[in-house]
Kinemage of the C-alpha trace (Angstrom):
@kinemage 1
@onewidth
@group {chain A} dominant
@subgroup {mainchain}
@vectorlist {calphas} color= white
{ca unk a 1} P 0.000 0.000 0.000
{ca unk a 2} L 1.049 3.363 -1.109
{ca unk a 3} L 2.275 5.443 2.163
{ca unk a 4} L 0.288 8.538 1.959
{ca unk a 5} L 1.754 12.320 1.791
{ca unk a 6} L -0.195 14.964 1.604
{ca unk a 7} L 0.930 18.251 0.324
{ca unk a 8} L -1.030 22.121 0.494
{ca unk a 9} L -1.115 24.563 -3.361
{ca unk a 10} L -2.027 27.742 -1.835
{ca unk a 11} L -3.151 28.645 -5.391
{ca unk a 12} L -3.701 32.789 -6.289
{ca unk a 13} L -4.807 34.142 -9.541
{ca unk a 14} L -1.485 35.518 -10.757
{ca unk a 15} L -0.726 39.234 -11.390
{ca unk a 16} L 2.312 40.942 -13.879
{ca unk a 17} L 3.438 42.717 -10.923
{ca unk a 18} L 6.297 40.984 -8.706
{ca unk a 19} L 4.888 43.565 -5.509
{ca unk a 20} L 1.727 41.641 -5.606
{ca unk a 21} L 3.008 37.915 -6.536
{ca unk a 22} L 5.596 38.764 -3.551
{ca unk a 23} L 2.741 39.175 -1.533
{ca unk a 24} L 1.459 35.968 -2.045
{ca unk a 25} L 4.951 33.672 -1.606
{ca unk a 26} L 5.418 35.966 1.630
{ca unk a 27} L 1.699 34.477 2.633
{ca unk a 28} L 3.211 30.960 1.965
{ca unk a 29} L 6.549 31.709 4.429
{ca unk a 30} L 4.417 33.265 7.118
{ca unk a 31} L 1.850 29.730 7.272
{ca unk a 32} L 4.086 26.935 5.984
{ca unk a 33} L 5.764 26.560 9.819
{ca unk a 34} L 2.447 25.896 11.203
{ca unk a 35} L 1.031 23.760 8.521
{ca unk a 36} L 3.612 21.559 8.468
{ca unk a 37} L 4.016 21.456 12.566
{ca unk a 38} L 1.811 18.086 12.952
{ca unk a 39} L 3.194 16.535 10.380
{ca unk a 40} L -0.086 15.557 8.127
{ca unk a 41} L 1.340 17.604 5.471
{ca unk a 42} L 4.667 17.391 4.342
{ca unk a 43} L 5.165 20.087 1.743
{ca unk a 44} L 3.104 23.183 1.043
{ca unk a 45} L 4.059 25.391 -2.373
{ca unk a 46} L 2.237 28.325 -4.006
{ca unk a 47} L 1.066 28.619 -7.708
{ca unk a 48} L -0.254 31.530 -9.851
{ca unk a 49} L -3.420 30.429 -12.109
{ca unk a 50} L -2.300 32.888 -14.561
{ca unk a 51} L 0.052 35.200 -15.904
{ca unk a 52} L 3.270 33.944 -14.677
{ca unk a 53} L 5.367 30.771 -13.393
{ca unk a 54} L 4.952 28.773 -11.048
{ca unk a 55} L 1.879 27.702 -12.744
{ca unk a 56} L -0.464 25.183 -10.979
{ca unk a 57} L 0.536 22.579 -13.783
{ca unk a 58} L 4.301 23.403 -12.762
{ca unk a 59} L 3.721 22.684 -9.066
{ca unk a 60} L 1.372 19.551 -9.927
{ca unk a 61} L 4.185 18.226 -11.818
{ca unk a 62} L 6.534 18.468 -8.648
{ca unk a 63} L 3.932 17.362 -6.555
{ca unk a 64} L 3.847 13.987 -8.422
{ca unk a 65} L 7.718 13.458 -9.189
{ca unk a 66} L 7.702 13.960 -5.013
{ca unk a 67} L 5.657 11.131 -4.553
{ca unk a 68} L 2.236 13.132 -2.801
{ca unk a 69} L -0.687 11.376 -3.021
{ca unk a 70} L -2.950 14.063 -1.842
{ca unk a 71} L -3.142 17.913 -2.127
{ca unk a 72} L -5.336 20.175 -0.636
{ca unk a 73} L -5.541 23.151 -2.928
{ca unk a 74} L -6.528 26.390 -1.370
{ca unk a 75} L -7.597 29.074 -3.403
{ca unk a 76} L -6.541 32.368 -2.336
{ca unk a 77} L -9.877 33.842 -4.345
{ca unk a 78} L -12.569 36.283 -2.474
{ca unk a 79} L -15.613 34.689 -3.997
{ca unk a 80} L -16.901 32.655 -6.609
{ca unk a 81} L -15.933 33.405 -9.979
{ca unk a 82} L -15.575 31.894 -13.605
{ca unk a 83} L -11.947 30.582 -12.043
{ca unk a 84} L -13.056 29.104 -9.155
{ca unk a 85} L -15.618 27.381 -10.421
{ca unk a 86} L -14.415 26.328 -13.845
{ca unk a 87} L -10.501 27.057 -14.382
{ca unk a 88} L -9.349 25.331 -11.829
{ca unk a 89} L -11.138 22.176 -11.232
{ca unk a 90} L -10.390 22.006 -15.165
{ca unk a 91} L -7.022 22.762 -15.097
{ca unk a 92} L -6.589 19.734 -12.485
{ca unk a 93} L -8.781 17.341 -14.751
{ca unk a 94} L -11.875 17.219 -12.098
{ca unk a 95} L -13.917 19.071 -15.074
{ca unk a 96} L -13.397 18.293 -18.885
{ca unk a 97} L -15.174 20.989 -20.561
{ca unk a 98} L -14.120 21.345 -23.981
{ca unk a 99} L -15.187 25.064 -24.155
{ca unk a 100} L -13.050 25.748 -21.044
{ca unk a 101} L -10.004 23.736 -22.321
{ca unk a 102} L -9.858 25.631 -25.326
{ca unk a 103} L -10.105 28.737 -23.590
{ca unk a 104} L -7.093 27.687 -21.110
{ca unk a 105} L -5.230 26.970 -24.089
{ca unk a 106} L -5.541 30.319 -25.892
{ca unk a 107} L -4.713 31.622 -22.623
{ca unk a 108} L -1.233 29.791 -22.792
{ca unk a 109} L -2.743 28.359 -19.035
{ca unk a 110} L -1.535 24.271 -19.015
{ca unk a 111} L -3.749 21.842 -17.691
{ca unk a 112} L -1.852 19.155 -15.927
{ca unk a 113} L -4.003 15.696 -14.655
{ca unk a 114} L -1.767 14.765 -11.945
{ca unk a 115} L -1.977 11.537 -10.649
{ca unk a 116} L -2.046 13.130 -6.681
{ca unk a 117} L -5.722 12.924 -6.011
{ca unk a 118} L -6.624 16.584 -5.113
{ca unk a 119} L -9.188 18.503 -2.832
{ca unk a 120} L -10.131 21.873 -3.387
{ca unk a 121} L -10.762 23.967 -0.040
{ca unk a 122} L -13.672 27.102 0.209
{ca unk a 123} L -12.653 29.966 -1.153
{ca unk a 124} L -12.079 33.610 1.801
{ca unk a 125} L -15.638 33.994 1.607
{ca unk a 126} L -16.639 31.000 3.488
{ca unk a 127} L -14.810 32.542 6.470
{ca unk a 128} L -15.351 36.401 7.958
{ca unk a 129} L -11.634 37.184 7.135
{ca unk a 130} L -12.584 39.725 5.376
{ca unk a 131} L -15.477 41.394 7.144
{ca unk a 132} L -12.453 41.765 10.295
{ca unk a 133} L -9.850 42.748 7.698
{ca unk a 134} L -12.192 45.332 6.215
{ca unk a 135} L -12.884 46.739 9.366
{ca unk a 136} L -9.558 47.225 10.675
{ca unk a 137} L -8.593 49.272 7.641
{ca unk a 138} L -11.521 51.530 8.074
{ca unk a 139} L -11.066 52.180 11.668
{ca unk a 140} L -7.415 53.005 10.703
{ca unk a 141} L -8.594 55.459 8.689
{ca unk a 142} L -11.744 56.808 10.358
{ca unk a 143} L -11.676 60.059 11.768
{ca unk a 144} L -15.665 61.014 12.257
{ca unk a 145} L -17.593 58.148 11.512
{ca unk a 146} L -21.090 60.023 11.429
{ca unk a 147} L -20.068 62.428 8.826
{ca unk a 148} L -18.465 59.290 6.789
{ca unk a 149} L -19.178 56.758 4.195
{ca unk a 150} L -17.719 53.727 3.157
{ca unk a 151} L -16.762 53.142 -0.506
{ca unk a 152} L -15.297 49.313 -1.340
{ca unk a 153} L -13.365 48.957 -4.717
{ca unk a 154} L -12.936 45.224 -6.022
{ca unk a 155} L -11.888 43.250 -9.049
{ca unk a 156} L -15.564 42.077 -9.276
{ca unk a 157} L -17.035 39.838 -11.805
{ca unk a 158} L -19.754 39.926 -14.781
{ca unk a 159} L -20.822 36.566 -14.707
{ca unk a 160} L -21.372 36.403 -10.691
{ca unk a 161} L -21.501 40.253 -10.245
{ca unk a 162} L -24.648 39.509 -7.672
{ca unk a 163} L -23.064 37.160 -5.545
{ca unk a 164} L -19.793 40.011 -4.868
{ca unk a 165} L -22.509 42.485 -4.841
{ca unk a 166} L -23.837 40.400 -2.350
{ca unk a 167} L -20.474 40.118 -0.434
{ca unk a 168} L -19.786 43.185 -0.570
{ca unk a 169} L -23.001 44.634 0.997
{ca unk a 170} L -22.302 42.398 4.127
{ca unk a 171} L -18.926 43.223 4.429
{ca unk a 172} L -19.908 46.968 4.105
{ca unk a 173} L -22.570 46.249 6.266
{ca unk a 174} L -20.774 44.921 9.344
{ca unk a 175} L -18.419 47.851 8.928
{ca unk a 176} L -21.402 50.554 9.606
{ca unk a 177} L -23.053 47.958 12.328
{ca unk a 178} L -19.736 47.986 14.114
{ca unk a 179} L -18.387 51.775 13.932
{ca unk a 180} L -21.120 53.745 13.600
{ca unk a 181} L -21.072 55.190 9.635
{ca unk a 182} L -24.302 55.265 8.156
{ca unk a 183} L -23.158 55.263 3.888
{ca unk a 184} L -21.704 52.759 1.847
{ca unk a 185} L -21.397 52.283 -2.241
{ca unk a 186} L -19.269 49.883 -3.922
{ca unk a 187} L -17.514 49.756 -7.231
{ca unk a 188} L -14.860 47.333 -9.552
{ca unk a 189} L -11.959 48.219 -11.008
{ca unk a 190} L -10.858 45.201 -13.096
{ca unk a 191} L -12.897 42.988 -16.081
{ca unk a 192} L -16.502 44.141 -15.212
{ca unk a 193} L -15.214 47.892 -14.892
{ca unk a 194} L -13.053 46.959 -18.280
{ca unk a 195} L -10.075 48.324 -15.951
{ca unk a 196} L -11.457 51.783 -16.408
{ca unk a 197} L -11.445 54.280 -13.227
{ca unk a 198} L -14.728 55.985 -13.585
{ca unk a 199} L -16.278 53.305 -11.698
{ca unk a 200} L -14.215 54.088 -9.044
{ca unk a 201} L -15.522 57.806 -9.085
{ca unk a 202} L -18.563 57.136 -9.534
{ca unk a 203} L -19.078 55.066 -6.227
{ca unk a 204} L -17.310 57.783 -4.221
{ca unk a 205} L -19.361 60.605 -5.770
{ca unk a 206} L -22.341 58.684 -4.227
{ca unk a 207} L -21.200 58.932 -0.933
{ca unk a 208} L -19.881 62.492 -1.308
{ca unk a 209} L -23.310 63.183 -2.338
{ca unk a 210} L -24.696 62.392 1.190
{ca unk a 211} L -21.651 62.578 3.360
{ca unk a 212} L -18.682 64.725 4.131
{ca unk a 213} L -15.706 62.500 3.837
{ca unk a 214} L -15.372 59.253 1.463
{ca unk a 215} L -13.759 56.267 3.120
{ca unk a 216} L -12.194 54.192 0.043
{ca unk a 217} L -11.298 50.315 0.679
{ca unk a 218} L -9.496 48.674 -2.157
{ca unk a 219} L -10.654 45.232 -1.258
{ca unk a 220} L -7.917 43.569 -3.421
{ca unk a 221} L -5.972 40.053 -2.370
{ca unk a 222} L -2.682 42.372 -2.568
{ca unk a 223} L -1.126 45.520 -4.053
{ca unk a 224} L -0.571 45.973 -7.827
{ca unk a 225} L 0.478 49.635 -8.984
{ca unk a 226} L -1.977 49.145 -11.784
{ca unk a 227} L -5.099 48.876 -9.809
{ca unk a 228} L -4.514 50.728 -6.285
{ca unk a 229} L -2.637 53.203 -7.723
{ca unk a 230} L -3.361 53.650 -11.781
{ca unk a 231} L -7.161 52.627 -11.654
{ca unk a 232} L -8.396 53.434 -7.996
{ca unk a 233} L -5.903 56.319 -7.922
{ca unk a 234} L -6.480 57.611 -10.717
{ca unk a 235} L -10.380 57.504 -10.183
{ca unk a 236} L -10.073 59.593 -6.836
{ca unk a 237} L -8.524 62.005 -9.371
{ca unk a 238} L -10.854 62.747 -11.052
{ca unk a 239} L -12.481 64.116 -7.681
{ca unk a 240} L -9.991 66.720 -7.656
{ca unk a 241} L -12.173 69.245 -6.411
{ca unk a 242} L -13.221 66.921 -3.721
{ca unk a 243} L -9.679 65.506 -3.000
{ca unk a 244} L -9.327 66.499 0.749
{ca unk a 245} L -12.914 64.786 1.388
{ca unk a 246} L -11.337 61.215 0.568
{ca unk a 247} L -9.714 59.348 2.889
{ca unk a 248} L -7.749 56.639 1.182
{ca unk a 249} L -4.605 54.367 1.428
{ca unk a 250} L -3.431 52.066 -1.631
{ca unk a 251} L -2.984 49.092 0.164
{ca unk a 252} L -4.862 45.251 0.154
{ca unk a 253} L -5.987 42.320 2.097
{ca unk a 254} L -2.495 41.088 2.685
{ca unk a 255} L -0.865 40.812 4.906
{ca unk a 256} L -3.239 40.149 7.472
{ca unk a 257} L -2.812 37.191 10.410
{ca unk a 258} L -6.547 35.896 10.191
{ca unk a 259} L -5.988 35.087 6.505
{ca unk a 260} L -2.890 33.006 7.737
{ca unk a 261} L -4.953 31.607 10.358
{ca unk a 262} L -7.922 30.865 7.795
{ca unk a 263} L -4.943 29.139 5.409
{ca unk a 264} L -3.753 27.385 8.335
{ca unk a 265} L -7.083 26.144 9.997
{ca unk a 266} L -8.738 25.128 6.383
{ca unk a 267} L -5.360 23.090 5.579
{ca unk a 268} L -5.617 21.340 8.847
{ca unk a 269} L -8.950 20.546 8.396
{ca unk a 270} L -8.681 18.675 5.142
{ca unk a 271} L -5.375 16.736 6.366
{ca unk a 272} L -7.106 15.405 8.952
{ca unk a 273} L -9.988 14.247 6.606
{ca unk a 274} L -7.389 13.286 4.245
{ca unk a 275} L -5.998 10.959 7.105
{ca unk a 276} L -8.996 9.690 8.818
């Protein structure tokens, strides 16, 4: 009988920009420790779904010249979306759309069957990671919270735009609940917005409309200078008039220790299933 190892993919979507793919192996250094402390798992890597190497073919590949049996892949993803519901199952083999294949191969994205069986964790939503992280990065920059409002900017997502709609008024939500501010809008900055920054002014001239100061949140996995600082930044520009009424840093999600204890607890979890 096969001895069993069981390996972690932390698996992101990938970005041009080292800052933000940083971000994401610096995720992997701050967990792997801890993962690997009761010795269920024996290896944990990261892989970018698109864009750049590693790919998740590339660490499947190692995965199976190592000998694993098992990984648990866990998608560093906010919500559903066309990847997390159809990329990467296919680009493991659990879904063998030809549509999606032929997509993934225009894309230059690999699709790798490995012969590790693998198990695909829930995505950030499925904890409140990032209701807490949210609200620590408006508190930082509250100053009056009756005379503010709350503007969110996210990748978002055409086909499942309700669903992040959806996350995003609880999230905003929770925020107002919790400190007291009484205004929120929301807005994306990447496919759905066609990477274009009037979105992005648009949501804060709704809550300038009503309140005194605009909060903005980029509520991105990690930094990228196109998107906190060309789209969203450039978006509060266009506000010049208005500029000293927005209160905004260009910053993300990460780092941030409940996402590395979400990592850490949902890798656990399925290693234990994994061995039991």
């Amino acid at each position: 009988m096969t001895k069993q190892r069981v390996g972690v993919l932390l698996v992101n979507h990938g970005s041009h920009s080292q800052t933000w793919r940083q971000a994401l192996m610096d995720l992997e250094t701050r967990v792997r420790d801890s993962i690997l402390a009761d010795g269920l798992v024996q290896e944990i890597k990261t892989a970018h779904m698109e864009y750049t190497e590693p790919s998740i073919a590339t660490r499947m590949k190692e995965f199976d010249r190592e000998g694993f049996t098992d990984i648990v892949i866990v998608p560093i993803f906010l919500t559903v979306s066309p990847h997390s519901v159809d990329d990467i199952p296919t680009i493991l083999g659990q879904k063998d759309d030809a549509t999606i294949i032929e997509t993934l191969k225009e894309e230059k994205i690999e699709r790798y069957v490995p012969t590790a069986r693998t198990h695909i964790a829930p995505l950030l939503d499925f904890s409140n990671t990032l209701q807490t992280n949210v609200l620590r990065r408006c508190k930082e920059l509250s100053r009056h919270p009756e005379q503010e409002g709350l503007v969110l900017i996210g990748y978002g997502d055409e086909t499942y735009e309700r669903e992040w709609g959806e996350l995003f008024e609880q999230v905003a939500e929770h925020v107002k609940q919790t400190i007291g501010i009484s205004e929120h809008s929301y807005g994306w900055c990447g496919h759905i917005a066609h990477y274009s920054p009037e979105w992005t002014t648009k949501a804060i001239s709704a809550v300038l409309q009503k309140k005194d100061t605009a909060i903005v949140i980029p509520v991105l996995v990690a930094y990228d200078e196109m998107f906190q600082k060309n789209i969203i930044g450039r978006g509060i520009e266009n506000l010049n008039g208005s500029r000293d009424r927005i209160l905004y840093n260009a910053d993300a999600i990460l780092p941030d220790s409940d996402i590395e204890d979400w990592v850490i607890r949902i890798s656990s979890e399925y290693a234990n299933k994994i061995a039991s």
